[in-house]
N, C-alpha and C positions, 0 to 999 in steps of 0.2 A: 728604735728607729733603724730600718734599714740604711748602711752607708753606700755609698755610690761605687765602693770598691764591690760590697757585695751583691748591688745590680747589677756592675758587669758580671758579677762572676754569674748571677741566674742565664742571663745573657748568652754565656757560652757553651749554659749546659742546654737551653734550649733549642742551641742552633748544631751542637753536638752531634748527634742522632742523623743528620741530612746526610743523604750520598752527594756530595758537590764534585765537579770537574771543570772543564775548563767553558764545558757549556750543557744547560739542559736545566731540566727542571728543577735539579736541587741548588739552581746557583739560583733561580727564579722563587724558591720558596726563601732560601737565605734573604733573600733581597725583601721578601714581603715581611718576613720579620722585623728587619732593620726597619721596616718603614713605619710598625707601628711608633719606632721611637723618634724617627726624624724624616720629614717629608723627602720621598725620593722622587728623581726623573729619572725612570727607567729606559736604556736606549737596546733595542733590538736591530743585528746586524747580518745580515743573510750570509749563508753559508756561499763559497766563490766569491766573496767581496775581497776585493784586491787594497792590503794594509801594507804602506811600506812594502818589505821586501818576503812580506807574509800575505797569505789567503787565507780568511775566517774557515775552518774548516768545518764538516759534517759537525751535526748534535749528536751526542750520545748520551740515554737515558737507558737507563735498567728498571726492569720489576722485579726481578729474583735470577739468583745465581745460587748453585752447592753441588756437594761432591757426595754422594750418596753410597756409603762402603756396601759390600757383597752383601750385608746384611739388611739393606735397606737404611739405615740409619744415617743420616746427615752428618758428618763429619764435619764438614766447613759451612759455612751459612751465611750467606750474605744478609740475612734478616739478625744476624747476633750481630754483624758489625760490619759495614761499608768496608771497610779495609781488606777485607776477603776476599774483595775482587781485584785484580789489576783495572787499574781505571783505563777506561776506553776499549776494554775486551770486547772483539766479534762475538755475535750471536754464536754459540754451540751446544750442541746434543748431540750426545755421544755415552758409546759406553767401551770401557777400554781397561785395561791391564796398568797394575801400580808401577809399573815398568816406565810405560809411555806414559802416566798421567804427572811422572816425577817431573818427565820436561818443564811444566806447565807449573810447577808450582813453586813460590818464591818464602824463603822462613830467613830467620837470625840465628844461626849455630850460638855464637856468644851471648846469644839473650833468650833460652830457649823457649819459655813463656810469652815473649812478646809475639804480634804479629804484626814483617812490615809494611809498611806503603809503601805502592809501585804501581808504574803509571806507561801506558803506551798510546802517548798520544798521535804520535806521527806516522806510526808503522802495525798494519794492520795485527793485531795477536791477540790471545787471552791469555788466562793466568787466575790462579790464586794464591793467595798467603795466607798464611797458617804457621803456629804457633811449629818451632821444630818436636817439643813430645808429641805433640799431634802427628806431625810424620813418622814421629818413629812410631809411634804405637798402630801404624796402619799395619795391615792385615795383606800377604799376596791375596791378589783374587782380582775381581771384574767390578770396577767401577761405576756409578753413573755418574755423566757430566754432564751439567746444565748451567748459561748462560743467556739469560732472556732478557737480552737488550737489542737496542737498533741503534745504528748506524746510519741517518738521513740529514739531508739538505733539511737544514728549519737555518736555528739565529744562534751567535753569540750575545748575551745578554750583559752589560755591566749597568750604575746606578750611579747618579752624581747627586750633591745635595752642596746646596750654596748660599753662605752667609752675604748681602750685600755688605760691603764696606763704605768708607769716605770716598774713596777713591780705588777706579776699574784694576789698579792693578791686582795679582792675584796669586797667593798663595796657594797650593796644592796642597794636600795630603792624603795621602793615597796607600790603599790595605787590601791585598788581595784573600778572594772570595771562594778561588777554586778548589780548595783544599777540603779533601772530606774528615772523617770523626779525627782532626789532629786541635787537639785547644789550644795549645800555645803556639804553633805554627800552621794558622794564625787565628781564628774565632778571637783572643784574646786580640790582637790588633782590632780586628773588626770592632771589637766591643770600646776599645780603650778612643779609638775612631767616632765614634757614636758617640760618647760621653762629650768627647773633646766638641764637638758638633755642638751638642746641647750646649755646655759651658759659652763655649763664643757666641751664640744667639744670645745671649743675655745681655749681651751688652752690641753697641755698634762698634765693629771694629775699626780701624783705619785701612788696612788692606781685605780687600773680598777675599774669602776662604771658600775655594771647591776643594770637596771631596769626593774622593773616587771609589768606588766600590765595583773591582775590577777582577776576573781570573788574570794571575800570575803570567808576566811576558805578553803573551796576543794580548789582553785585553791594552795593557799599557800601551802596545804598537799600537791597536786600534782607535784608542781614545788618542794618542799622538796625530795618524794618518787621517782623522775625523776632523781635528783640531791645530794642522796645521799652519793655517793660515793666519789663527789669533794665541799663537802658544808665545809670541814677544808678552804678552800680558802676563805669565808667572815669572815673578821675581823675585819667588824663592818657594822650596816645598818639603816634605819633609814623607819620607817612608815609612810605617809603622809592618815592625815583625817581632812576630816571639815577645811580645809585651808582658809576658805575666807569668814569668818563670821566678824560681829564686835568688839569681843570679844576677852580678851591679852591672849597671845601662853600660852599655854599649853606641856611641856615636858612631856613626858611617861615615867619611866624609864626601860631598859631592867632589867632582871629577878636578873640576877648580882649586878646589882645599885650601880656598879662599874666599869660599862666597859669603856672602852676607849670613847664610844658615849657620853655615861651617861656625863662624865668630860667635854667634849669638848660642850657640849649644854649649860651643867649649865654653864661652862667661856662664852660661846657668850652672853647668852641671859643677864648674868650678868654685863657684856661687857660694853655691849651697852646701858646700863640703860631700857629698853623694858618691860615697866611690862608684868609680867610673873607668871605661877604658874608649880611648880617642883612637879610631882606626885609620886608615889611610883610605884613599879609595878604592878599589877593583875592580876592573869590569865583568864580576861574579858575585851575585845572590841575588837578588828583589829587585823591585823595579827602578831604584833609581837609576840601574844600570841603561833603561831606556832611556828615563829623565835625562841620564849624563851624555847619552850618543854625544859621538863630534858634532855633527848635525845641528843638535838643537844646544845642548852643552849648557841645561838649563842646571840652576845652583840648588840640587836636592839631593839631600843627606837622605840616611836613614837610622832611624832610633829602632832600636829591642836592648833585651837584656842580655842574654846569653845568643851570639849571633847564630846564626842556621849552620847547621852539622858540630855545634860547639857543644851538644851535650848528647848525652846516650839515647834518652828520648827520643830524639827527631826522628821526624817518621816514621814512626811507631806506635801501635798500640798504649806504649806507655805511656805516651802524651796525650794524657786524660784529662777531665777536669778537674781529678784533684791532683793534678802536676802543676797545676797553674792556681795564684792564691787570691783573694780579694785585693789584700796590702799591695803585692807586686803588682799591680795592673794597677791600683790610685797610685802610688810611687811613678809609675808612668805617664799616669795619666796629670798628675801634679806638674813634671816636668816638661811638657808639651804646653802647661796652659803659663807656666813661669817662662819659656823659650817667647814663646807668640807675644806676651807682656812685650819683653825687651825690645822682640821685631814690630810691635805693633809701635811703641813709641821712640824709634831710633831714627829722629831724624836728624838732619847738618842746618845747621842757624848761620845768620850774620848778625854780627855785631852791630849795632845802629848806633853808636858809639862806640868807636874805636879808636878813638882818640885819648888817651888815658884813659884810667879807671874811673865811669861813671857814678855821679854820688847815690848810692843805697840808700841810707837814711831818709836823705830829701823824697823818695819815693815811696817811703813807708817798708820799705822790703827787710831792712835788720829788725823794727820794731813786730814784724810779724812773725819774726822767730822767740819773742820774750816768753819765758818758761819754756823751751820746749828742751829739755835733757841731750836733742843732737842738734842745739843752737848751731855751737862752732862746727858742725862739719855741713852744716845746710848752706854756713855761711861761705865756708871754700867753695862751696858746690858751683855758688851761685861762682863764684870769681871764675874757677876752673873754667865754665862753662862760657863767661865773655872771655878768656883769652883764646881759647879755640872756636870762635863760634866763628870763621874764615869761611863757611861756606864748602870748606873741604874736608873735619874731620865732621863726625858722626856724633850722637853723645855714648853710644858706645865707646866711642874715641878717648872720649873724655872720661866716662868711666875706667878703661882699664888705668890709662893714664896716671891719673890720679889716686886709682887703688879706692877709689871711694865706690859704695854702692849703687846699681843702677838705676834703683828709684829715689835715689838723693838725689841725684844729677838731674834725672828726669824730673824730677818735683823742681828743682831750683828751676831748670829752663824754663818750665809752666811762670812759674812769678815771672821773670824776666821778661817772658813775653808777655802777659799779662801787665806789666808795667811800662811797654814798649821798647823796651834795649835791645830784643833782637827778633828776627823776622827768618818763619821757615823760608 
């Protein structure tokens, strides 16, 4: 039986292969991918659409790019691997001397095998990269250059997919799309995305979950400056990057480094014993950096494993699909559905007796812990939980507090209010 670690990983070898950017047809085919797995609503946004303090800009699609040596032989190829082009290169044809074609070409001296990724999205250029023995082993002599892309007014495209909950308020979670053949920054988010998707439909949750399926920066501006008006509705979100490296999680924390995420990530990942490293916030790398504006200042962390430029990989040909594992991406994806658990049931009670300690027995609640092996600590659970239920702590509150686990606490409030002693 296939396990759900090694569906993502088919996942990202199938979305591998696409030229994606920050708009254009290969963010449009990733997207129809993802939809065979979970229904999407596709939003398309004209080029000169004024975002915040951004403008949607031109589309840029390719059909073929290469660098054809004196010999006629294809040296670089944009058909062996989307990386070979700098993303957003002007159309050019040309033939030119290994002199002037060096301008244009981008390698990794320290890694001379790899080939990296480079990107000109704002400032008209082209470019390739290529592995540095490839350069070296180039030949003086006369060139051909070819870039057969366009530069036009069409759409930015991103995709949302939404779990109804109990109640409208609304979780995010959000994984950008724009990135071409890189697996673990990000196809592995996207996939680990996807899963976490499917998982929570299985059940009803208590908070609505959007997810976003956006290019990196604009599209986050985009979906912000679209959704300005109801973004008081997310009350808490959470980033996925670089999900499916070898390396132990990574917490982001939102700008706050006290929101509600923040809390519920450090108790999982503390949890569960999981080595792990707790960062601080910055306003550098992924999107929560949007999330966190002063502006909106909404509470979204961001989870990967090894953070972005924290391994040799990034942006790099080496970050392949077998850079990335099935385990590391369910390890991830485990702890995203443990996280959502705690935030899904963390809420703040009152006592309806708070008058001394209410009789258990006469309610049947100690008799419905007989035989069960963590009788005695269901039974603090339940106390823990009437002496904080104030209406002001949390039963995370009560969890850490007590050092007891967060679905004993959660299980006892269930009785309690099931027996009427307190009221969300």
């Amino acid at each position: 039986m296939t396990t759900v670690g090694e569906e993502m990983h088919q996942l990202v070898e199938r979305l591998y292969p696409l030229c994606r950017s920050i708009t254009g047809d290969g963010v449009r085919a990733t997207l129809e991918i993802v939809g065979e797995y979970l229904p999407l609503r596709v939003h398309e946004v004209p080029t000169g659409t004024q975002v915040l303090d951004w403008t949607v800009p031109q589309e840029w699609n390719i059909r073929d790019a290469y660098i054809a040596a004196p010999t006629g032989e294809r040296v670089v190829d944009f058909a062996a691997s989307s990386l070979h082009v700098l993303g957003y290169s002007v159309p050019v044809s040309a033939t030119m001397p290994l002199a002037e074609l060096r301008e244009h070409l981008h390698t990794l001296p320290d890694h001379p095998t790899w080939v990296p990724y480079r990107t000109s999205y704002y400032r008209p250029e082209w470019g390739f990269c290529l592995a540095q023995e490839t350069l070296d082993a180039l030949p003086d002599g006369e060139y051909e250059v070819r870039v057969d892309s366009t530069l036009a007014d069409g759409h930015l495209t991103y995709a949302e997919h939404v779990i109804p909950g109990q109640v409208p308020d609304e979780v995010i979670v959000s994984c950008h799309v724009c990135h071409p053949s890189l697996a673990n920054d990000n196809l592995a988010g996207v996939a680990v995305a996807t899963f976490l998707a499917r998982a929570l439909a299985e059940r009803t949750p208590w908070y609505t979950y959007r997810f976003l399926f956006a290019p990196g920066t604009i599209g986050a501006i985009t979906w912000l400056a679209r959704n300005a008006e109801r973004v008081d509705r997310v009350k808490h979100g959470l980033v996925l990057a670089c999900a499916g490296d070898p390396g132990r999680l990574t917490y982001k924390q939102s700008r706050r480094g006290d929101a509600e995420i923040d809390r519920v990530m450090r108790h999982t990942l503390l949890a569960t014993d999981r080595p792990h490293h707790i960062n601080e916030f910055t306003p550098y790398g992924y999107d929560e950096r949007q999330f966190c504006s002063p502006g909106f200042d909404l509470g979204v962390g961001s989870l990967s494993r090894t953070p972005y430029a924290g391994y040799p990989e990034y942006h790099t040909s080496a970050d392949n699909p077998d850079f990335v594992s099935p385990e590391a991406m369910a390890d991830t994806l485990d702890v995203c559905r443990e996280a959502f658990a705690v935030l899904d049931r963390n809420r703040r009670y009152l006592n309806l007796s708070p008058y001394g300690e209410p009789q258990l027995g006469r309610r049947g609640l100690y008799d419905s812990l007989g035989g069960r092996s963590d009788a005695k600590q269901a039974q603090l659970a339940m106390l823990w939980v009437l002496s904080l239920s104030d209406g002001e702590h949390s039963l995370l509150d009560v969890a850490e507090r007590s050092g007891l686990p967060f679905d004993t606490v959660a299980a006892a409030a269930d009785a309690l209010h099931g027996a009427g002693l307190i009221k969300a």
